[in-house]
C-alpha positions as CSV (number, residue, x, y, z in Angstrom):
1,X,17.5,-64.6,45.6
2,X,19.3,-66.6,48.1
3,X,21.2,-65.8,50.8
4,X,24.0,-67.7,51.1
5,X,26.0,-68.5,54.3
6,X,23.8,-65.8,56.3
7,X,25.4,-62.9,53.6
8,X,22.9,-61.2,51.5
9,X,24.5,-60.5,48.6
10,X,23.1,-58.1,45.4
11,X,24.8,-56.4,42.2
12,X,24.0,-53.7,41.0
13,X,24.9,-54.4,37.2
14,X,22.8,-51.9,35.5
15,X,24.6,-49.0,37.1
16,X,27.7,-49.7,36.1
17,X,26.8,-50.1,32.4
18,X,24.3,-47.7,31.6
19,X,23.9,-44.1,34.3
20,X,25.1,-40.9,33.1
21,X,25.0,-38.0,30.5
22,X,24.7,-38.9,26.7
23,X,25.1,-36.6,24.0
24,X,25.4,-37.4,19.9
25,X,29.7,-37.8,19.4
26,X,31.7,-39.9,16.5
27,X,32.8,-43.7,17.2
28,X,34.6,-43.9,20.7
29,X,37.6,-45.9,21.5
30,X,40.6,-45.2,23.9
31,X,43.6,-45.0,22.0
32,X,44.5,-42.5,19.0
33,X,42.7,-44.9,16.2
34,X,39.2,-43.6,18.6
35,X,37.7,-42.2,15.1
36,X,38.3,-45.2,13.0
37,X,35.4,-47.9,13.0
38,X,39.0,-50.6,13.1
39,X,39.9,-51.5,16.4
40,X,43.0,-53.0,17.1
41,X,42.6,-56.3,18.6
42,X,44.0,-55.0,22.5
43,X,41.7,-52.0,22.2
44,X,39.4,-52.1,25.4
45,X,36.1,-49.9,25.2
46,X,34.6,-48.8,28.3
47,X,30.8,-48.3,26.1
48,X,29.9,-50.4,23.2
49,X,26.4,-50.5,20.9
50,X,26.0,-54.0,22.6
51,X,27.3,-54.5,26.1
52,X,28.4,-57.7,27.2
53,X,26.4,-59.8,28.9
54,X,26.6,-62.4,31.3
55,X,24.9,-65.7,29.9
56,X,21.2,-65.9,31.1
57,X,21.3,-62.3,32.3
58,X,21.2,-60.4,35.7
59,X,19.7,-63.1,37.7
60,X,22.0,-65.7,36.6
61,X,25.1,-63.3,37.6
62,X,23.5,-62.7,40.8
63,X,23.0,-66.3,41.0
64,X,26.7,-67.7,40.5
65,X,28.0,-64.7,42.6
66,X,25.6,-66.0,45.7
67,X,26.1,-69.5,44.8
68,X,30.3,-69.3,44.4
69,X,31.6,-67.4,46.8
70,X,32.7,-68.1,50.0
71,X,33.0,-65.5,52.9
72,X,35.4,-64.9,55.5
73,X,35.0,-66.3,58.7
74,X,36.1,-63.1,59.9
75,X,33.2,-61.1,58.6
76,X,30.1,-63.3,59.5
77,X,30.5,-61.9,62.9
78,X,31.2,-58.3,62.5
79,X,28.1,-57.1,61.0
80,X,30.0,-55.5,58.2
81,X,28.5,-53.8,55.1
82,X,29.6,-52.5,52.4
83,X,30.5,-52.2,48.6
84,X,33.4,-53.7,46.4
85,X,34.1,-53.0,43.1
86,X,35.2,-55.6,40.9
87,X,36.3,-54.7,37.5
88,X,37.3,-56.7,34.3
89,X,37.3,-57.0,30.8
90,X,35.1,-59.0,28.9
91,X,37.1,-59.7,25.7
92,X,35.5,-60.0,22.4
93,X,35.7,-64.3,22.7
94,X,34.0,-64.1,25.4
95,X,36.8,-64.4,28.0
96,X,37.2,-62.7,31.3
97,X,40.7,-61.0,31.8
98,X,42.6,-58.4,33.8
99,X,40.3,-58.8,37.2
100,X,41.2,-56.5,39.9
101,X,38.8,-54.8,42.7
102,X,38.9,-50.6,42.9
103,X,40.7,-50.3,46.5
104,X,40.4,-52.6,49.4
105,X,37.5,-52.7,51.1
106,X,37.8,-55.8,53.2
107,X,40.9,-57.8,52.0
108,X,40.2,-60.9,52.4
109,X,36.5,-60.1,50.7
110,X,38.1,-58.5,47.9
111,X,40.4,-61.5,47.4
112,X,37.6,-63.5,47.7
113,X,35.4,-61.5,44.8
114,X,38.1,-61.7,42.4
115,X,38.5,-64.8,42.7
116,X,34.8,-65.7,41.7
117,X,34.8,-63.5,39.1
118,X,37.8,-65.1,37.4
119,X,35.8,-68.4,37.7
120,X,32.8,-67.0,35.7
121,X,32.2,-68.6,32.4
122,X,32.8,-66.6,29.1
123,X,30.4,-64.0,28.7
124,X,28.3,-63.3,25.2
125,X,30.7,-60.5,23.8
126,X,30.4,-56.7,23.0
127,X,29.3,-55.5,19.8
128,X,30.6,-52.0,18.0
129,X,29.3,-51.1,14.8
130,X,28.5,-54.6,14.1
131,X,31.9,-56.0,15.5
132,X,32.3,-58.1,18.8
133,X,34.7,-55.9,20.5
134,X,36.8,-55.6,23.9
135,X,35.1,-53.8,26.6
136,X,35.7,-52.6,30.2
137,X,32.8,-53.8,33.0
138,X,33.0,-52.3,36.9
139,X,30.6,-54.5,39.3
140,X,29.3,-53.0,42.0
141,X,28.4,-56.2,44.8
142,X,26.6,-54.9,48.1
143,X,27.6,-57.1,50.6
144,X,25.6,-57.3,54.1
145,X,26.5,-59.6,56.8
146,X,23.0,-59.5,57.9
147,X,20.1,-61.5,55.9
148,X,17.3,-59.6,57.0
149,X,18.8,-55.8,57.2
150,X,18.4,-52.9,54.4
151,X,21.0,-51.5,52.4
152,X,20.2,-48.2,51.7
153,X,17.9,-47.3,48.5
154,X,17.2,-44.6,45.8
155,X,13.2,-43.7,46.4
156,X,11.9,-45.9,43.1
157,X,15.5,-48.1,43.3
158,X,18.0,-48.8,40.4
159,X,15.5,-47.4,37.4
160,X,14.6,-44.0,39.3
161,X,18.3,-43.9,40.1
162,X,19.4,-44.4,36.8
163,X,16.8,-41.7,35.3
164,X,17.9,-39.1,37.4
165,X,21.0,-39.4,36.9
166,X,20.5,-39.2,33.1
167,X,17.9,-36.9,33.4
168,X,20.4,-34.2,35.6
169,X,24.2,-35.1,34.8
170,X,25.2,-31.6,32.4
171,X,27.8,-33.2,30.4
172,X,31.1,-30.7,30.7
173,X,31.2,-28.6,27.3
174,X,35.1,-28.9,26.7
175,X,34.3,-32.9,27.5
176,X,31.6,-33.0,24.9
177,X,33.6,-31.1,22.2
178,X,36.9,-32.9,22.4
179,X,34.7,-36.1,22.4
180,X,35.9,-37.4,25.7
181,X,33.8,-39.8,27.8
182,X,34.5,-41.8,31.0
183,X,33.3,-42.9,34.4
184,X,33.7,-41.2,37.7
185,X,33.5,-43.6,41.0
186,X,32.0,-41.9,43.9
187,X,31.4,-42.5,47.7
188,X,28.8,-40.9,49.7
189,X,27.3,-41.4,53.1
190,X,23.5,-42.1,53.1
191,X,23.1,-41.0,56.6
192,X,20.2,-42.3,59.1
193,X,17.6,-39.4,57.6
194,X,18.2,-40.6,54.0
195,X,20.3,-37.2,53.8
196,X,23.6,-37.3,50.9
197,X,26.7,-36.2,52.5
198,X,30.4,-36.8,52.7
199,X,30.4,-37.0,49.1
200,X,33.7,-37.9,47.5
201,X,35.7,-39.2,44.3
202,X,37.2,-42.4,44.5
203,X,38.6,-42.9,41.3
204,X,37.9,-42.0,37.7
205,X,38.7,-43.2,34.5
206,X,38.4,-40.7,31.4
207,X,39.3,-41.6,28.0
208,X,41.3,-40.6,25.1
209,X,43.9,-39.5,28.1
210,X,46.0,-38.4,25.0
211,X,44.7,-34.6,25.0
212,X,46.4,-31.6,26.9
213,X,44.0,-30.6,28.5
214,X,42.8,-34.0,30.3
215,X,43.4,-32.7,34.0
216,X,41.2,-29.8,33.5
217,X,38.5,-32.3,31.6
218,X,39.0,-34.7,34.4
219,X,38.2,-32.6,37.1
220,X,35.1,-30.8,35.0
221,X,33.9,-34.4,34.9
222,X,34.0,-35.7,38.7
223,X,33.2,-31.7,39.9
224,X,29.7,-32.5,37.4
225,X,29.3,-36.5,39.5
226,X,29.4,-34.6,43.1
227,X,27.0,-32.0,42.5
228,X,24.6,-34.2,40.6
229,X,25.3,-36.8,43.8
230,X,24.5,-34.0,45.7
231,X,21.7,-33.1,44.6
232,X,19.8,-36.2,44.7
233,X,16.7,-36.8,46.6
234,X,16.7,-38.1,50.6
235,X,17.5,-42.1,50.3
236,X,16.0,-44.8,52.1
237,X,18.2,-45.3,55.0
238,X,20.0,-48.7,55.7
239,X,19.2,-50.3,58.6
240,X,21.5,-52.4,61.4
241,X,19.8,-54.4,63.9
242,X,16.5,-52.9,63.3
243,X,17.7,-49.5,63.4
244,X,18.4,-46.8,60.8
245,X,22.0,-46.0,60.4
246,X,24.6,-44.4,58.5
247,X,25.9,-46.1,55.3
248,X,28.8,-45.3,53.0
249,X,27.7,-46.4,49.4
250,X,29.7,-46.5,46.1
251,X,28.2,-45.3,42.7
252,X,29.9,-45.3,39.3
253,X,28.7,-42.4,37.5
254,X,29.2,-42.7,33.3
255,X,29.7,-39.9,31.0
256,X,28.9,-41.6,27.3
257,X,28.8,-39.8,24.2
258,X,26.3,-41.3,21.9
């Protein structure tokens, strides 16, 4: 891929859609209609039978990302890396509504990201039980101010990381019973040994919020995303002017009941 105005610039797309626990559940949706097959028209799904998809695919998001945005003049200097969050909703025309990054990161980056993302064209829409349907996306873009210097890496990259994940998150039992589902964001240091520490929530988003005991669901849920962070494997370190160094990275961990 290209690296445009000396940033290298990658997304992480699959991650976002498609790590975490699965278990067999009824039709999902986040309001109270979340067992009827008849969504309302502003009902916004965070999984779907058929994500959406960005037309041409992962290479042609990367691509328009690279190709669109413009970076600070402020950060070509600093050496700066890092990860924003973008999130949005892919409605079921097609359209891209409600973009908004996590928490700042670099302002004028973030700013910059959303911006882009609002200029991307419609995307080929979510599919439920055979209906094109509303659904939540969060993109993870890994931004590096330096071309030629490594962001840090799960040993076997996105697919390994994605089947441990899978293969390790224990979906909480009061979660899997009341049918609740969601996505936990959370930061982590990858330190200059490859070494997992400083492992923290960020944010977390657990649907239906309707049921009393949500808070206690909620915290079974991002409790379950530390320790499985935790008890991943040594990383490939990132690297800073040819030296191994310390690297805060952001993951969203999904809980999906299938």
């Amino acid at each position: 891929m290209k690296a445009i105005k000396k940033i290298t610039f990658t997304i992480l797309l699959c991650v976002s859609y498609s790590i975490g626990a699965k278990a067999q559940t009824s039709y999902y949706i986040d309001t109270e209609d979340r067992y009827n097959c008849n969504a309302s028209a502003d009902t916004v799904l965070i999984f779907a039978d058929k994500m959406p998809e960005f037309p041409g695919g992962r290479s042609a998001l990367m691509e328009f990302f690279a190709e669109n945005i413009v970076h600070p003049a402020e950060i070509k200097y600093t050496g700066w890396q890092g990860r924003i969050l973008v999130q949005f909703v892919v409605r079921k025309t097609g359209e891209i509504t409600d973009v908004s990054t996590f928490h700042e990161v670099f302002p004028l980056l973030d700013k910059e990201a959303v911006r882009v993302a609002k200029l991307m064209p419609d995307w080929i829409p979510g599919e439920h039980n055979g209906e094109k349907v509303n659904v939540k996306i969060v993109l993870p873009l890994n931004i590096n101010a330096k071309p030629y210097e490594r962001f840090p890496e799960f040993p076997g990259g996105d697919e390994a990381l994605m089947l441990f994940l899978s293969h390790n998150i224990r979906y909480p039992f009061e979660a899997e019973r009341r049918g609740v589902q969601g996505r936990v964001i959370v930061s982590f240091v990858v330190g200059a040994d490859g070494r997992i520490d400083d492992v923290q929530v960020v944010e977390s988003d657990i649907f239906p919020s309707q049921i009393v005991q949500i808070n206690s669901i909620r915290r079974s849920m991002e409790q379950e995303a530390i320790r499985v962070v935790r008890a991943m494997p040594d990383w490939i370190p990132g690297e800073q002017r040819g030296r191994k160094v310390r690297t805060r990275f952001t993951l969203p961990v999904v809980f999906r009941l299938q």
